[in-house]
C-alpha positions in Angstrom: 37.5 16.2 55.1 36.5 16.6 51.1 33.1 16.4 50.4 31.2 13.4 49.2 30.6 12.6 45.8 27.6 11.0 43.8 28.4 7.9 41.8 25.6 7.9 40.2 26.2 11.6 38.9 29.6 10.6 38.0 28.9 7.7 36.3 25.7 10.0 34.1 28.6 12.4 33.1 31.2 9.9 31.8 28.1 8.2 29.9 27.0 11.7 28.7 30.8 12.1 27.5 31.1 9.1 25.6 27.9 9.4 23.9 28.9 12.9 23.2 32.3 11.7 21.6 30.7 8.8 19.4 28.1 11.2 18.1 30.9 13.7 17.2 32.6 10.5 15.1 29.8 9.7 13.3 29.0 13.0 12.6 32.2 13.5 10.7 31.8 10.4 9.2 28.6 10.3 8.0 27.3 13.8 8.2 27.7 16.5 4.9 28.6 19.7 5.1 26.7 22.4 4.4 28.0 23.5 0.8 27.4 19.6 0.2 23.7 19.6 1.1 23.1 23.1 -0.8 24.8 21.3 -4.0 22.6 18.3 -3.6 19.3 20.5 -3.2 20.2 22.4 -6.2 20.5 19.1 -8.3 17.6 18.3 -7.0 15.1 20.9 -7.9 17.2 21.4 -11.3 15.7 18.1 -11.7 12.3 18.8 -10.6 11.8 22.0 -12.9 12.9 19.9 -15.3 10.4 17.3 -15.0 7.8 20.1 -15.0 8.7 21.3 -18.1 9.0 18.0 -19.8 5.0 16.9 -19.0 2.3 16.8 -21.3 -1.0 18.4 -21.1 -3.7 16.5 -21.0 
């Protein structure tokens, strides 16, 4: 005789798996890449130093 399973269990694991998958989706379709987020960091303090330097003392 093969041993019982848990529906509940089963039914978790195919949930998790789903999630799983759509979070991989969006991931690739929303999410940057690394090189992306270090170019957009770099533009962005570029423009912050050059801010600074453009203010007038007071």
């Amino acid at each position: 005789m093969s041993t019982p399973i848990n529906l509940s269990k089963v039914k978790k694991e195919r949930n998790r798996a789903s999630r799983k998958a759509r979070a991989d989706e969006n991931a690739v379709s929303f999410g940057q890449s690394k090189p992306q987020k270090e170019v957009l960091k770099a533009r962005l303090e570029k423009i912050a130093r050059n801010l600074e330097a453009h203010k007038r003392e007071t």
